[in-house]
Residue, then its C-alpha position, 0 to 999 in steps of 0.5 A: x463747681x462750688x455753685x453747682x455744690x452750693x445749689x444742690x445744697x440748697x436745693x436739699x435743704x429746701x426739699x428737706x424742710x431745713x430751711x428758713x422760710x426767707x432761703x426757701x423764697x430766695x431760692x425758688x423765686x430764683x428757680x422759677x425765673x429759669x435758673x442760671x441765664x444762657x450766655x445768649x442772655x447774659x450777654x449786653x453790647x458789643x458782645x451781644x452784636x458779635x454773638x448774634x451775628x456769628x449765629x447768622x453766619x456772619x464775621x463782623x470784626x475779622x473773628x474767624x480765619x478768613x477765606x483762603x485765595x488763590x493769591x493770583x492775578x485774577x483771585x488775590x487775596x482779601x485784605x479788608x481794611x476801613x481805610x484806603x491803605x494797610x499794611x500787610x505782611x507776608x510769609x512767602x514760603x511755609x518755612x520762612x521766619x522772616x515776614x516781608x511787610x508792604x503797603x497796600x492801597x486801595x484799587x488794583x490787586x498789588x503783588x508781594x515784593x518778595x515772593x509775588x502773590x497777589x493782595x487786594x484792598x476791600x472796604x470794610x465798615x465796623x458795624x457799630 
């Protein structure tokens, strides 16, 4: 809010004559390079990879609420994970307050000890 203020007040003075010469370039060599930068432009590193992958569509750290499963035998849930274990924890019923952790390893689908869903280890690679 106070650089929209601020720019609207120099963009008067400028249009005005108020202003000193040295303002009056400042200002509109700023406007001429496009103004305030998008955050698309302004982004560098990590954040640049994770913004141009979500406009591709992709989830490249997890982001976003994965896919739900059918929690069976032949369609578990998805853990993925960048190594041969991870543990996982599980809210059995909707109403539950208590979770129940296990281990889960990598190749056959393994069942919840508790309430009997079914969770399957894929590899994931960081993309960096």
């Amino acid at each position: 809010m106070a650089a929209r203020f601020l720019l609207r007040t120099a963009v008067r003075a400028a249009s005005t004559g108020r202003a000193l010469p040295a303002q009056t370039q400042a200002l509109s060599r700023g406007m001429a390079s496009g103004g305030i930068p998008t955050d698309e432009e302004q982004a560098t590193g990590l954040e640049k990879i994770v913004m141009s992958a979500a406009k591709h569509g992709a989830d490249p750290y997890n982001i976003l609420k994965p896919k739900k499963y059918a929690g069976t035998k032949e369609e578990p849930h998805i853990v993925p994970s960048i190594s041969n274990k991870r543990i996982v924890g599980c809210v059995c019923e909707e109403d539950n307050t208590g979770v129940v952790w296990f281990w889960l390893h990598q190749g056959e689908a393994q069942r919840c000890p508790s309430c009997g869903a079914h969770y399957k280890l894929a590899p994931h690679e960081l993309p960096h």
